[in-house]
C-alpha positions as CSV (number, residue, x, y, z in Angstrom):
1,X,-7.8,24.9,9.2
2,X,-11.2,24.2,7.5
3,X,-13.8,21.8,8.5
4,X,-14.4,20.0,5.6
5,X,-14.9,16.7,7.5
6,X,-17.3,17.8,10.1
7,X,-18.2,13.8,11.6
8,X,-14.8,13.8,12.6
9,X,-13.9,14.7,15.9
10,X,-11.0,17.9,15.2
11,X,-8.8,17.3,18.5
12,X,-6.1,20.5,18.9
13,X,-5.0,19.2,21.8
14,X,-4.5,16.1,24.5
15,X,-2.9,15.3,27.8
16,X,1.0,15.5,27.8
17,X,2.7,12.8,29.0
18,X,6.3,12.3,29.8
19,X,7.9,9.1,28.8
20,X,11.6,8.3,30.0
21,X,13.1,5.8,27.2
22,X,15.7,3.3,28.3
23,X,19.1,3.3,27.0
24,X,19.3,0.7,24.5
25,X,16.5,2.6,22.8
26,X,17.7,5.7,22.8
27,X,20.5,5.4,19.6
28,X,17.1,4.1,17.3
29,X,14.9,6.8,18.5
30,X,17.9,9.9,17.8
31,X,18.4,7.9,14.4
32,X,14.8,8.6,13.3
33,X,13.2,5.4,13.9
34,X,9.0,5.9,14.6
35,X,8.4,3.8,16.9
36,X,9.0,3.1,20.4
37,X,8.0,-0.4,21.7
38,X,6.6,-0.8,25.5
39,X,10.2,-3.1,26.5
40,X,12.4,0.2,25.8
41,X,10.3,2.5,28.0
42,X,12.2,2.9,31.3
43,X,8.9,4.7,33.4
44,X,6.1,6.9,32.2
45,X,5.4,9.7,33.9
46,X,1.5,9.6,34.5
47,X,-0.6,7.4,33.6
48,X,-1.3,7.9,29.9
49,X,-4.6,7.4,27.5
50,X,-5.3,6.5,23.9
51,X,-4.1,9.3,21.8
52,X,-2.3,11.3,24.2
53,X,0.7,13.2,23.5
54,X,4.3,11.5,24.4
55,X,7.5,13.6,25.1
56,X,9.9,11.0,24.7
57,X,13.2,12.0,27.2
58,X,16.4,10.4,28.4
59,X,17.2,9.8,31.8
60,X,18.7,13.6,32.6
61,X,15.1,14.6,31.3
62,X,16.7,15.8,27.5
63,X,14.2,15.7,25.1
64,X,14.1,12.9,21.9
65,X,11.2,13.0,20.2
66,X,7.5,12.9,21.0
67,X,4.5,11.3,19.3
68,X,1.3,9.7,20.4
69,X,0.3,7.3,22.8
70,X,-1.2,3.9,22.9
71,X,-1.2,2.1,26.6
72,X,-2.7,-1.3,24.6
73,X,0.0,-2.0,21.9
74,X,3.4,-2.9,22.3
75,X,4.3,0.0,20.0
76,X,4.0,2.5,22.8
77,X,4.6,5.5,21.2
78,X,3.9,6.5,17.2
79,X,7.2,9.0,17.0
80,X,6.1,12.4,14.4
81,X,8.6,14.6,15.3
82,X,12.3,14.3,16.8
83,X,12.9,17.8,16.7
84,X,12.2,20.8,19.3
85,X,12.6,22.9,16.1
86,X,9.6,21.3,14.8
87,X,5.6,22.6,16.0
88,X,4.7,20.5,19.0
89,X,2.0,17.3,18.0
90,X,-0.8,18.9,16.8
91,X,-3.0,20.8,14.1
92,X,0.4,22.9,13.1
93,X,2.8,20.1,12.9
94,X,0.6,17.6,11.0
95,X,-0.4,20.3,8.3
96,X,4.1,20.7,8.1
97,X,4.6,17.3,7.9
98,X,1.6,17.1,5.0
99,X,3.3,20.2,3.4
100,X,6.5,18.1,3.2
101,X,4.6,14.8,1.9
102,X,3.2,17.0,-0.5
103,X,6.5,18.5,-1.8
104,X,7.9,15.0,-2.1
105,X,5.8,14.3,-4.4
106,X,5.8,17.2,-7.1
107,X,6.2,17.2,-10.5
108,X,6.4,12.9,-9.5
109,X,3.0,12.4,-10.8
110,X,1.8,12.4,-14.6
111,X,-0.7,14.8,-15.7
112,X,-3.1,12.0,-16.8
113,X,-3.0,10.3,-13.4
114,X,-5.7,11.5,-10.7
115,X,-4.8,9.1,-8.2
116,X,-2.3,8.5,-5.9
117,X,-0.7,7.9,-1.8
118,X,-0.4,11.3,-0.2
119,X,0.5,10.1,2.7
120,X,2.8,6.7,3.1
121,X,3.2,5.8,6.9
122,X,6.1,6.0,9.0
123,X,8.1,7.4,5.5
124,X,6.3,10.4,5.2
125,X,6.7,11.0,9.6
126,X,2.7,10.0,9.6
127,X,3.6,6.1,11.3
128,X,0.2,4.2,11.4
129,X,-1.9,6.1,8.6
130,X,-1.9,5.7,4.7
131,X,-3.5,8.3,2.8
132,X,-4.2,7.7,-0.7
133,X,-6.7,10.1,-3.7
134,X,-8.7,8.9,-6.1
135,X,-10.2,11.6,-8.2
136,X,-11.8,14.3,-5.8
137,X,-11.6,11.4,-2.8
138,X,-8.8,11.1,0.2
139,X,-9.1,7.3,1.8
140,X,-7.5,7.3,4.9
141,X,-6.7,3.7,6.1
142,X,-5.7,3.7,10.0
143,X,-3.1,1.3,11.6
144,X,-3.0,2.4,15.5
145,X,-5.1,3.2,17.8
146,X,-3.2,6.5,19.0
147,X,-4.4,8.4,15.8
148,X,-8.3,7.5,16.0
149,X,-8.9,10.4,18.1
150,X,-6.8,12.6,15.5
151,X,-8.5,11.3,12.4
152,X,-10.1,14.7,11.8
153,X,-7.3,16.9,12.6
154,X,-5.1,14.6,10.3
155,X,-7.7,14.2,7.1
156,X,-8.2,18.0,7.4
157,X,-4.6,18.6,7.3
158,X,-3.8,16.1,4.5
159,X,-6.5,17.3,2.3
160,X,-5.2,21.1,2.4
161,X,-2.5,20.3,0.5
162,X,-4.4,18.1,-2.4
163,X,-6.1,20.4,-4.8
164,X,-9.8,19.5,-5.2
165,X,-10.8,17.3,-2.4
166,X,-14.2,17.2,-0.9
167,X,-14.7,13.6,0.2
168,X,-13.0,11.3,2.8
169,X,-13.3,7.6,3.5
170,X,-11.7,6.1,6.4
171,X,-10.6,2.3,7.0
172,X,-9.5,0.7,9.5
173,X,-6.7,-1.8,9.8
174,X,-8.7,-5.4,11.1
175,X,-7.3,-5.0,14.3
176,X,-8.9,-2.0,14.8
177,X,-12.0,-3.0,13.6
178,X,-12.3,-5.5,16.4
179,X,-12.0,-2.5,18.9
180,X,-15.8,-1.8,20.7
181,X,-17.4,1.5,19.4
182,X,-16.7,3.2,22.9
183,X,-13.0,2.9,21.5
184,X,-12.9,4.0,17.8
185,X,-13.9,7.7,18.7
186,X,-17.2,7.4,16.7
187,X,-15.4,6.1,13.7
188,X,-16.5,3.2,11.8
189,X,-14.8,0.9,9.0
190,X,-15.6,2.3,5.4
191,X,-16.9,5.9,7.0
192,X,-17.9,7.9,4.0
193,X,-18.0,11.6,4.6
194,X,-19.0,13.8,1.2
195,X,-21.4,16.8,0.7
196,X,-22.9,15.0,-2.1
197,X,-25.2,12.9,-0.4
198,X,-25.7,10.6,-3.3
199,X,-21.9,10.0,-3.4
200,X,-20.6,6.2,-3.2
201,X,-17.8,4.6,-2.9
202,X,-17.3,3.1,-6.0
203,X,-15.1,5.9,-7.4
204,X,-13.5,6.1,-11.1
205,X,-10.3,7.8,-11.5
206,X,-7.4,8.0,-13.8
207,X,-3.6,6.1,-14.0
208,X,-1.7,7.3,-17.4
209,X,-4.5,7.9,-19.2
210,X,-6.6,4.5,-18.3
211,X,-10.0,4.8,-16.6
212,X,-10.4,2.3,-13.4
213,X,-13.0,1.9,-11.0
214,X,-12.5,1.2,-7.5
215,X,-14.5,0.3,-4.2
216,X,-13.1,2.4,-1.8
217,X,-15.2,1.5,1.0
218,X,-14.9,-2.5,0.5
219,X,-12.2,-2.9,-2.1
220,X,-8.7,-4.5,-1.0
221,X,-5.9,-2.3,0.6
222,X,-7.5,1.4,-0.1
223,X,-10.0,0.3,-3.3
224,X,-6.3,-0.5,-5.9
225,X,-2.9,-1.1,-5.6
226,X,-1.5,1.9,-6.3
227,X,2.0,1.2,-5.6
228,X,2.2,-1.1,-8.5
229,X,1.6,2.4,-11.5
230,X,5.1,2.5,-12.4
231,X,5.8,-1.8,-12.8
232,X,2.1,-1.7,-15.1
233,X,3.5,1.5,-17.4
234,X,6.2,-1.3,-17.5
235,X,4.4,-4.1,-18.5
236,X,2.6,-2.0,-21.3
237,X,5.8,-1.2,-22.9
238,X,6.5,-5.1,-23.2
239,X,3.1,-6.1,-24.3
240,X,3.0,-4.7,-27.8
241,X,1.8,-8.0,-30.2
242,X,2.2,-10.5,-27.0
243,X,-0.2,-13.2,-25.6
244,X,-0.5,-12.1,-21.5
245,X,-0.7,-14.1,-18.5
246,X,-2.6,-12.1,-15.6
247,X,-2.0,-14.1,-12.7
248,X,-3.5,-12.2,-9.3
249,X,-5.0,-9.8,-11.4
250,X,-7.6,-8.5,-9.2
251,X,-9.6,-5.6,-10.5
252,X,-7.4,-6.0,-14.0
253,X,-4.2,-3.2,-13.4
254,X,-1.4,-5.0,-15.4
255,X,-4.3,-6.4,-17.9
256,X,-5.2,-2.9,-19.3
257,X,-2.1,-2.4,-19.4
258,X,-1.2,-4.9,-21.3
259,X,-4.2,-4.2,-23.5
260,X,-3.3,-0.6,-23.9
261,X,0.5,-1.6,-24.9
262,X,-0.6,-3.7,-28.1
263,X,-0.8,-6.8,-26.2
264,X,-2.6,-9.5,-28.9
265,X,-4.4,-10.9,-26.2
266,X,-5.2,-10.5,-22.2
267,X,-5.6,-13.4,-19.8
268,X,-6.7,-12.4,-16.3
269,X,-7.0,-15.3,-13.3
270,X,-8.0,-14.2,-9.8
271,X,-9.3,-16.4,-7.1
272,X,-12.3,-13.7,-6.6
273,X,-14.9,-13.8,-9.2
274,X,-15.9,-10.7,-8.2
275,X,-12.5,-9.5,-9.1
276,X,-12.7,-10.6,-12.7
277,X,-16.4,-8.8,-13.1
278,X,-14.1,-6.1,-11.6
279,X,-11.3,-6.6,-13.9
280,X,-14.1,-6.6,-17.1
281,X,-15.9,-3.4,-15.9
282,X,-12.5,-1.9,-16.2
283,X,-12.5,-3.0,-19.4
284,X,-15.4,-1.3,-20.5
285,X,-14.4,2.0,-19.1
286,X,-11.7,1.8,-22.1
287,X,-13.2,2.1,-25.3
288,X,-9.9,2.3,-27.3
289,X,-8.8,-1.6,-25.7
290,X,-11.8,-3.1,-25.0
291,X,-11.1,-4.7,-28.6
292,X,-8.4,-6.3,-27.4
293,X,-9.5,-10.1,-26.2
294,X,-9.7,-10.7,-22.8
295,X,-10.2,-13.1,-21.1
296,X,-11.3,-14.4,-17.1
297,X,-10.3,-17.0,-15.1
298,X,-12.1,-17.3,-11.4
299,X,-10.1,-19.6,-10.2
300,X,-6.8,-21.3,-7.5
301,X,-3.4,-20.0,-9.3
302,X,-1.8,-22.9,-9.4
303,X,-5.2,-25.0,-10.7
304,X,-5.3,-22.7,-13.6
305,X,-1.7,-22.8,-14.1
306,X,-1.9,-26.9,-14.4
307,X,-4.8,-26.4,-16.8
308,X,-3.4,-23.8,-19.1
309,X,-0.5,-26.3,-19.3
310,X,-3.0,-29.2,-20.2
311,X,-4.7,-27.0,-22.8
312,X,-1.0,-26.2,-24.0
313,X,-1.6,-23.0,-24.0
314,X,1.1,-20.4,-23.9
315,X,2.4,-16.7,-23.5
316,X,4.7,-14.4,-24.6
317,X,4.5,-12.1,-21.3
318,X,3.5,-13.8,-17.7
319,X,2.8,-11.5,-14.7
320,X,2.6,-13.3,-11.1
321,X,1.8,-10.7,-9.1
322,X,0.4,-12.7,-5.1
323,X,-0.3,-10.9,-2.4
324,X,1.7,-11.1,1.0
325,X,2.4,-14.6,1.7
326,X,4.3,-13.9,4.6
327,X,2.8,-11.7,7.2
328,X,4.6,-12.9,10.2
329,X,8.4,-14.4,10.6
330,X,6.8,-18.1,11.0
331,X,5.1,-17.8,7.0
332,X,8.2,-16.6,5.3
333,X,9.7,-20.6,4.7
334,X,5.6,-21.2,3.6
335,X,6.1,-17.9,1.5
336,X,8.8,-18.9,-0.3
337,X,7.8,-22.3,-0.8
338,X,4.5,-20.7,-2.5
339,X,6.8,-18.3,-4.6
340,X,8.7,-20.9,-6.4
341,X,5.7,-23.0,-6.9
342,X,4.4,-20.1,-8.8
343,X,7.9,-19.2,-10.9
344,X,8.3,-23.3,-11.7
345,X,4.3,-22.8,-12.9
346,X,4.7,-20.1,-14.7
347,X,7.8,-20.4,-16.9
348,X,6.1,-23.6,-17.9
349,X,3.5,-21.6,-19.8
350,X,6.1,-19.2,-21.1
351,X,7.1,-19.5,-24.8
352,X,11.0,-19.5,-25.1
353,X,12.2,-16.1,-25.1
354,X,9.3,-14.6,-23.3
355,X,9.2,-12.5,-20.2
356,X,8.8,-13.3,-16.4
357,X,7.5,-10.3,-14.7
358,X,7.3,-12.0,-10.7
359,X,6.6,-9.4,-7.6
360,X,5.9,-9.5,-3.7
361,X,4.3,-6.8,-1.6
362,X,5.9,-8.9,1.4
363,X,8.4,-6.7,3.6
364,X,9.2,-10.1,5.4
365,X,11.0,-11.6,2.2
366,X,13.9,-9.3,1.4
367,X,14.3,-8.6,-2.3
368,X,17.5,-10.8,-2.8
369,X,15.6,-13.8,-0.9
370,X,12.6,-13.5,-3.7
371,X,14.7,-13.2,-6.8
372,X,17.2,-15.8,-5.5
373,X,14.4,-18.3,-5.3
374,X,12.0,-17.4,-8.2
375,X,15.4,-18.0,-10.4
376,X,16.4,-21.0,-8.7
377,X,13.0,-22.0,-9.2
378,X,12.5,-21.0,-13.1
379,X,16.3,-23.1,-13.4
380,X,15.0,-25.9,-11.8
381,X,12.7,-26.1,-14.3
382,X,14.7,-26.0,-16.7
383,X,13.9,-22.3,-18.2
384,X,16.8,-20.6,-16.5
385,X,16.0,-16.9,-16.1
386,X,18.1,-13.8,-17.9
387,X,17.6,-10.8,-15.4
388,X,17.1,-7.3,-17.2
389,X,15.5,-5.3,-14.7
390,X,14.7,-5.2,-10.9
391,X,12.4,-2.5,-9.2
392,X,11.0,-1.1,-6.1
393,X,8.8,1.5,-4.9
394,X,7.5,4.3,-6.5
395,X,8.2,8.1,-5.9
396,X,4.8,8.4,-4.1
397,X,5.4,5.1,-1.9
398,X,8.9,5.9,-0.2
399,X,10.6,3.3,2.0
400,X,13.1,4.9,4.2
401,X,13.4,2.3,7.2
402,X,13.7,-1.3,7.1
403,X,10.2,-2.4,7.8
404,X,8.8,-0.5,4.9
405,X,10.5,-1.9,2.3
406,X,8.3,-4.2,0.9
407,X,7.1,-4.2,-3.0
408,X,10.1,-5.7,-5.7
409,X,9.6,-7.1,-8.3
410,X,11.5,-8.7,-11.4
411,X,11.7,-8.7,-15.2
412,X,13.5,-11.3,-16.6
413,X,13.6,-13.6,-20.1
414,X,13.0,-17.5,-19.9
C-alpha cells in the first residue's frame, strides 16, 4: 500500500477483542446487518478500546462477523466483514472491500462526470464513512469514532482504486467534532492533505458536462449533493422553454440544469445568501447558459413562496428540494407538516399543466409517507397531482438495508 496520505496515522493492526452477542441479535448479524448495538452484546471478553478489532461470536464461541470497536456509542461494534473467508479487519480487507465498491460502480458513471461517492457507508460494507471524488480529490466524511484511528489505512485503500487521486480531505460528523483532540487520533475537521501546498478546498469538477465549484472543507454534506446527478439530468430534460422554480437550491445543481436543458428562465431561492453567490459562481463557470436569466432569492421558502404568489408570478417547472426535516422519530409529524406546507406552496405558483418535482433526503419519512402527503397536499389545494415518475438512489449511492434508504423524490403534473 502507498503512503500518499502521510499525516494520517496508517494502523495495520489493533488489539483483538472477543465479543459474545446475545441471541436475539444473532439472526440480524448472520443476515448482514452492520451494526451491533451495546443491549445485544451478552459479555466482552476484555476490556476493549476505540478502534479495536471485534470478533463477534455466539455462545458455543462460533464466529459471526467482526468489525471495530467503540466502548462510547451504543453502536458497539461497526460490522466489515461476516465471513471467515474474507481477510481479517485490516489493510487487506479494506483495500477488498474498496475493490468491490469500485466494481459496483463501473461503466455507472458518464465520461463527462469527474465526481462521485466511492465509498457509501454501511452499503458498500464501510458502516460509518462516506467517501466521495471531486476531480483529483477523495473527501472522506467520518461517522464513528471506531474508524478515526483507521482513517489512513482506509483513505489509502479507497484511493487505490480511483485513478488520479493525490489529495484527501477529511470531515467529521458534528458529533465527532465535539470529541477532545486527545480523541480524534490527530485528526481535525476539514483536514486537507495535498502535495500541492497551494491547494484549497474550493475544488471545480465536472457532472454531465457542467462545471461546479464546491467547498470541500466547509461546504454542506461533502462540498455538493451528489446523490441528487441522476434527478438534475432529469430536470434538464423537462426544462426546455420553461420558467423554473429553484426552491433549496443551494450552490445552484437543478438550476444549471435547468439552464442547460432550454429552460427560458432560472429562479434559485436558498435561505443562505452565500448559497446564491454560490449558485451564480456556478453560473459563470458555464459559458454556454450563463445567458440564460437567472435569478436569486436569499430568503425563508415559504416567505418567498407567499411573495412570488403576491407578485403573481408563475412557473412551468417547480423543484422543492429541503433538506432532512426529520432527523430523529419525534420530527417526522413536524416533517411532514413542513412537506405539505411546501407542496400546497408550491402548486400555487405552478401554471396548470406544469410539473412538480418534490424530494427528501430524510430516511425517517418512508417514500409512500412523502408522496402520500405532498399529493394530499397539492389536492387540498385544489391542483390535484398526476404522478409520472418516482425515483431513488443512484447507482453510486446504494441502499441495501433499511436505514439507508433515504433520498425519493417525485415528478408529477398539477
Amino acid at each position: 500500500m502507498t503512503n500518499r496520505f502521510p499525516q494520517l496515522e496508517h494502523r495495520t493492526e489493533a488489539p483483538r477483542i472477543a465479543v459474545y452477542v446475545r441471541r436475539k441479535a444473532i439472526p440480524a448479524v448472520t443476515s448482514g446487518h452492520p451494526w451491533l448495538f451495546d443491549d445485544s452484546i451478552e459479555k466482552v471478553g476484555s476490556a476493549g478500546k476505540t478502534g479495536d478489532i471485534a470478533v463477534l461470536f455466539d455462545n458455543n464461541r462460533n464466529f459471526l462477523a467482526a468489525g471495530l470497536y467503540d466502548p462510547a456509542s451504543p453502536v458497539r461494534v461497526k460490522i466489515f466483514s461476516h465471513s471467515k473467508k474474507l481477510p481479517p479487519v485490516g489493510p487487506e480487507l479494506f483495500r477488498h472491500l474498496a475493490q468491490q465498491a469500485a466494481e459496483r460502480r463501473a461503466g455507472k458513471i458518464s465520461a463527462d462526470t469527474n465526481a462521485w461517492r466511492v465509498i457509501h457507508g454501511d452499503s458498500d460494507s464501510f458502516p460509518g464513512l462516506v467517501v466521495d471524488k471531486y476531480a483529483n480529490a477523495l473527501v472522506c466524511k467520518i461517522y464513528s469514532a471506531a474508524l478515526l484511528p483507521w482513517a489512513g489505512t482506509m483513505a489509502e485503500a479507497v484511493a487505490e482504486t480511483v485513478p488520479g487521486i493525490d489529495s484527501l480531505v477529511i470531515r467529521l460528523s458534528r458529533e465527532l467534532q465535539k470529541l477532545p483532540d486527545s480523541e480524534r487520533f490527530g485528526i481535525s475537521d476539514g483536514m486537507m492533505i495535498s502535495p500541492d501546498p497551494n491547494w484549497n478546498a474550493i475544488k471545480q469538477f465536472c457532472e454531465n458536462g457542467i462545471v461546479f465549484e464546491a467547498d470541500l472543507k466547509r461546504g454542506q454534506k461533502t462540498g455538493f449533493f451528489l446523490d441528487q446527478r441522476d434527478n438534475r439530468k432529469r430536470v434538464s430534460n423537462l426544462s426546455k422553454n420553461c420558467d423554473v422554480l429553484n426552491v433549496f437550491s443551494y450552490s445552484g445543481g437543478f438550476s444549471l440544469y435547468a439552464a442547460k436543458g432550454g429552460a427560458r428562465s432560472v429562479t434559485s431561492v436558498d435561505l443562505d445568501p452565500h448559497a446564491i453567490a454560490m449558485c451564480d459562481r456556478n453560473f459563470e463557470l458555464n459559458p454556454d447558459i450563463v445567458s440564460v436569466p437567472h435569478t436569486g432569492l436569499a430568503g425563508d421558502a415559504f416567505e418567498i413562496f407567499a411573495r412570488l404568489r403576491n407578485e403573481k408570478k408563475l412557473f412551468d417547472l417547480v423543484i422543492v428540494d429541503p433538506p432532512s426535516f426529520a432527523k430523529s422519530a419525534a420530527e417526522v409529524p413536524g416533517a411532514l407538516n413542513s412537506y405539505a406546507r411546501l407542496a400546497k406552496a408550491a402548486v400555487k405558483v405552478l401554471r396548470k399543466g406544469g410539473t412538480l418535482v418534490f424530494a427528501s433526503c430524510s430516511s425517517r419519512v418512508d417514500a409512500e409517507t412523502l408522496f402520500q402527503t405532498v399529493t394530499n397536499a397539492a389536492a387540498g389545494a385544489g391542483r390535484p397531482l398526476q404522478v409520472f415518475d418516482r425515483t431513488f438512489h443512484a447507482a453510486d449511492h446504494p441502499a441495501i438495508f433499511n436505514e439507508s434508504h433515504y433520498l425519493k423524490c417525485l415528478y408529477a403534473k398539477a
